[in-house]
Every structure is written in structure tokens, then in C-alpha cells.
C-alpha positions as CSV (number, residue, x, y, z in Angstrom):
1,X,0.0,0.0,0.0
2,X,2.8,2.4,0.7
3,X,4.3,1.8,-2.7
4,X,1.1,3.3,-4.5
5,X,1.5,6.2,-2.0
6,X,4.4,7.4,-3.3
7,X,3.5,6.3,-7.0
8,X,0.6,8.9,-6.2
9,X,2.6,11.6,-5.2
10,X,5.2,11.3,-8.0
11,X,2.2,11.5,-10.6
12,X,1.2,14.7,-8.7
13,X,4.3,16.6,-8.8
14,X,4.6,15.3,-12.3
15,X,1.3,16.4,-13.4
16,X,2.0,19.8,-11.8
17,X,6.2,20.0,-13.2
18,X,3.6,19.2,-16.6
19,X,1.5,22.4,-15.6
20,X,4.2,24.5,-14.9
21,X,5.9,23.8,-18.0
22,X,2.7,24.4,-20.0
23,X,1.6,27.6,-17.7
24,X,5.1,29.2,-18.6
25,X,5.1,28.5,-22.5
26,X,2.8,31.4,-23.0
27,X,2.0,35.0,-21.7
28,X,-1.1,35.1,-19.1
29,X,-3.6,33.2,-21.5
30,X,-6.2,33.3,-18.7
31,X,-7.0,36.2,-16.4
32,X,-8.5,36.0,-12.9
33,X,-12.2,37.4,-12.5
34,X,-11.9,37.5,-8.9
35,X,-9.2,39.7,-8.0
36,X,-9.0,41.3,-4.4
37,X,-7.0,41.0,-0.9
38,X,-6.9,38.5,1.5
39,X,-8.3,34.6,1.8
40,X,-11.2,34.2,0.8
41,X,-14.3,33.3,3.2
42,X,-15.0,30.1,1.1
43,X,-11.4,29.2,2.0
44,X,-12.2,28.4,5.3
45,X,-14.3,25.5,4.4
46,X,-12.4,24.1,0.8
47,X,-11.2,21.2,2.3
48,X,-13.3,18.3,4.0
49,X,-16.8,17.1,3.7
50,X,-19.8,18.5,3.4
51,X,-23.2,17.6,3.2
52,X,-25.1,20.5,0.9
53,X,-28.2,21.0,-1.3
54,X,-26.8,18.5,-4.1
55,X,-25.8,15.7,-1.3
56,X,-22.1,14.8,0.3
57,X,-19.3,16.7,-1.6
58,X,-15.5,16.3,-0.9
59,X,-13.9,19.0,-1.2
60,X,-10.1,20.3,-2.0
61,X,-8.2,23.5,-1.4
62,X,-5.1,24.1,-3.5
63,X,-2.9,27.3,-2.6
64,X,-0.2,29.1,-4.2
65,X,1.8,31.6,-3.0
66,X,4.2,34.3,-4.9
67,X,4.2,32.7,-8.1
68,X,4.5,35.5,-10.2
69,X,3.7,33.6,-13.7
70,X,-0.2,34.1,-13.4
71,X,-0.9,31.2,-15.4
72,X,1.9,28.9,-13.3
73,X,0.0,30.3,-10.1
74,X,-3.5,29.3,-11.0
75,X,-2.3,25.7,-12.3
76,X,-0.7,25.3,-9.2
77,X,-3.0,25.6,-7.1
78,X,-5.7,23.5,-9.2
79,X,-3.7,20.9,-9.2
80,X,-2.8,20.7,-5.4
81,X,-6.8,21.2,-4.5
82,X,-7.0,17.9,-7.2
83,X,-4.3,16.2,-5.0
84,X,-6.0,17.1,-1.8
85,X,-9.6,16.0,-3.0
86,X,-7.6,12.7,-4.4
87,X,-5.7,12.3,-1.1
88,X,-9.5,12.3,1.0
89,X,-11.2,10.3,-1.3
90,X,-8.4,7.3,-1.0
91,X,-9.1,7.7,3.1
92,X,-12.6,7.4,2.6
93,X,-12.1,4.4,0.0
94,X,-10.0,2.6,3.0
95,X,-12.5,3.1,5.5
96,X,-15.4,2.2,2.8
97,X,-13.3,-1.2,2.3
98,X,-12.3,-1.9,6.1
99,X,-15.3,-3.3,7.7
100,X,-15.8,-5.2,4.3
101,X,-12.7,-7.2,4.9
102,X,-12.9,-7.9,8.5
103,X,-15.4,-11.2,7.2
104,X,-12.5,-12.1,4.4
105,X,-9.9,-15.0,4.6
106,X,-6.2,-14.0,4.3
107,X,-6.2,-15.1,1.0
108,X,-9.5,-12.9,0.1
109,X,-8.2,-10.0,2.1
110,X,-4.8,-10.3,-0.1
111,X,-6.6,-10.4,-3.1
112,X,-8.6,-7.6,-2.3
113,X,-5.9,-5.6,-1.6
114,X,-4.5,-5.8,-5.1
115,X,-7.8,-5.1,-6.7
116,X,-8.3,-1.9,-4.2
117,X,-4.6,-0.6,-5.3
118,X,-5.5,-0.7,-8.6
119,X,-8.9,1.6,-7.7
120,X,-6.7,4.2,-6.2
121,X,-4.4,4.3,-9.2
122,X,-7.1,4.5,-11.6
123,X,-9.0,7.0,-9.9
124,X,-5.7,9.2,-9.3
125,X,-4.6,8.4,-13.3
126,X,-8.3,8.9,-14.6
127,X,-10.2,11.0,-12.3
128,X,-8.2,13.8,-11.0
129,X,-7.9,16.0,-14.1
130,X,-11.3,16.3,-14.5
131,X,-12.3,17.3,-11.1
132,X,-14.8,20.1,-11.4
133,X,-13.0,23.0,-9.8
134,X,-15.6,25.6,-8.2
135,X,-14.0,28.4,-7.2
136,X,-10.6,30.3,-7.5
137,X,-9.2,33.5,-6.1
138,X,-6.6,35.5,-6.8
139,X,-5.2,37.9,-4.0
140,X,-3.3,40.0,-5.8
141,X,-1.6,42.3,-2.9
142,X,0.1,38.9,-1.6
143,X,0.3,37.1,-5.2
144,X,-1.6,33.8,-4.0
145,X,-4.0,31.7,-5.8
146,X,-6.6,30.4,-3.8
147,X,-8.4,27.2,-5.5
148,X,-11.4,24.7,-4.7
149,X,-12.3,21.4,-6.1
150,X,-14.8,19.1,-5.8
151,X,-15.9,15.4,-5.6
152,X,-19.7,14.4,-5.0
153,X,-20.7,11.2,-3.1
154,X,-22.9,10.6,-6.7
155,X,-19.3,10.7,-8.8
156,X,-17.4,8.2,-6.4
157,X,-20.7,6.1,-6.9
158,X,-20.2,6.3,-10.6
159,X,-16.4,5.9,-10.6
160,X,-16.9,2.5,-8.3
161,X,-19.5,0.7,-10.1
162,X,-17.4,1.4,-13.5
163,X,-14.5,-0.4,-12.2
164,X,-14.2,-3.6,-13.5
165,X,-11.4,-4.8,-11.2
166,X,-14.5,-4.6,-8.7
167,X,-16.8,-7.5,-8.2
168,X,-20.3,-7.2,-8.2
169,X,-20.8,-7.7,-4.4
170,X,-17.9,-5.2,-3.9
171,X,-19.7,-2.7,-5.9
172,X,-23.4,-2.9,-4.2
173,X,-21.6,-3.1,-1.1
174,X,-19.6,0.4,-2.1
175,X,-22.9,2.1,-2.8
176,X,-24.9,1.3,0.0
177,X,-22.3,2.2,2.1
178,X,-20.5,5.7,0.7
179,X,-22.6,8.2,2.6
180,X,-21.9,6.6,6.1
181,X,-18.1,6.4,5.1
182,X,-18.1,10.4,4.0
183,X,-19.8,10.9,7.5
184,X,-17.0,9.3,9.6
């Protein structure tokens, strides 16, 4: 389990190395709408869980501070409110999965294992670059990018039962079970 750790966060400070790179191959191509001074009040509750209006969201907050390509600023911190989002929804994925093993042999629980792993690498390889990002903030007196993105309880329901490396009793136990694991 460790080793996928650290294959997660080499793909994240590769996919952000890739959006630096990209960021600085052109003058500002995109301009923040939102430009004033300070954090912003939505800052205070980017990162977490929340139950709202459209159900159970997870959400991520990505910061970057005196970057001074706009562009390289801005990619920045989307990509590290990506990684955080990522980062909660493989916690929530283990507790999901750990009362479901407690009833499994060694040999299931092994197995299991393996075909988890490859959930959190997909979802990291497949799912994190289109994370809806909601809001972003520029604060322009201390150069800082201010970012959210966000995960609903409905899209981790649709990114489990597409797995294939899932069986079916693993999926219809992942659905009735998502909500309570958010709420822990």
C-alpha cells in the first residue's frame, strides 16, 4: 500500500512539473475574474466534507503563494486542491473497504488488496484531471492563488460501479455504504 502512495505523489508533482511547464510556455492566457486582498471566506471550508443542497461533496483546497507567472500560479493551485480532493477520497475508499474485509480470509483480504490498489491508481490516473473545480481566487496584494475542487458522493458512486477490477458484491456493497463512510 505504501508503494502506491508514493506512486501517487510522483504523478502529482509530475502532473504539476507538466502544468508549470505548459503555464510558462505562454504570456497570461487566462485572467482572474476574482481579484482582491486577503483569503477568501469560502477558503475556510475548501477542504473536507460536506453535506449540501446537491448531497455529500469532498472537497479540496489548493494554494499558491508568490508565483509570479499568473498562469503557473493558477495551475498550481488547481492541481494541489486535485491532489487534496484525491488524497480524502483514498481515506474514505479505506474506511469504505475496512469493515468489508474484516469477514474475508487472508487469502480474500490479499486479493482484495490488489484489486483496491488498482482503484486508487485509476481514480488518481483517470479522475483527477477532471475534477470540477468551483472556485478560484486571486489575491493580488500577496500574489496567492486560492483554488477549490470538488468530488460528489454521486461521482465516487459512478467511478466505483465502472471499475471492472471490482466484483459485483464489492460494488453494491460500495454504494450502500458511501454516505456513512463520508460521514465518519
Amino acid at each position: 500500500m505504501m508503494h502506491s502512495r508514493s506512486r501517487f505523489v510522483f504523478r502529482c508533482l509530475l502532473l504539476v512539473s507538466l502544468g508549470a511547464l505548459i503555464a510558462c510556455s505562454g504570456s497570461h492566457l487566462w485572467k482572474p475574474t476574482q481579484v482582491s486582498q486577503g483569503v477568501p471566506l469560502w477558503a475556510e471550508e475548501a477542504h473536507g466534507v460536506y453535506d449540501t443542497k446537491q448531497g455529500m461533496v469532498i472537497r479540496g483546497l489548493g494554494v499558491a503563494k508568490e508565483i509570479h507567472n499568473l498562469d503557473l500560479g493558477r495551475e498550481t493551485a488547481e492541481q494541489k486542491a486535485r491532489a487534496d480532493v484525491v488524497t480524502q477520497v483514498e481515506a474514505v475508499l479505506n474506511k469504505l473497504f475496512q469493515s468489508y474485509q474484516t469477514g474475508l480470509s487472508p487469502q480474500e483480504r490479499e486479493d482484495f488488496s490488489k484489486r483496491l490498489e488498482q482503484v486508487f491508481y485509476e481514480f488518481g490516473n483517470k479522475t483527477m484531471m477532471s475534477l470540477s473545480i468551483t472556485e478560484r481566487h486571486w489575491d493580488a496584494k500577496s500574489n496567492s492563488w486560492y483554488v477549490c475542487a470538488q468530488f460528489s458522493s454521486e461521482e465516487l458512486k459512478g467511478f466505483l460501479q465502472e471499475r471492472s477490477t471490482l466484483s459485483e458484491t464489492e460494488k453494491e456493497y460500495a454504494q450502500s455504504h458511501v454516505k456513512k463512510a463520508l460521514a465518519q
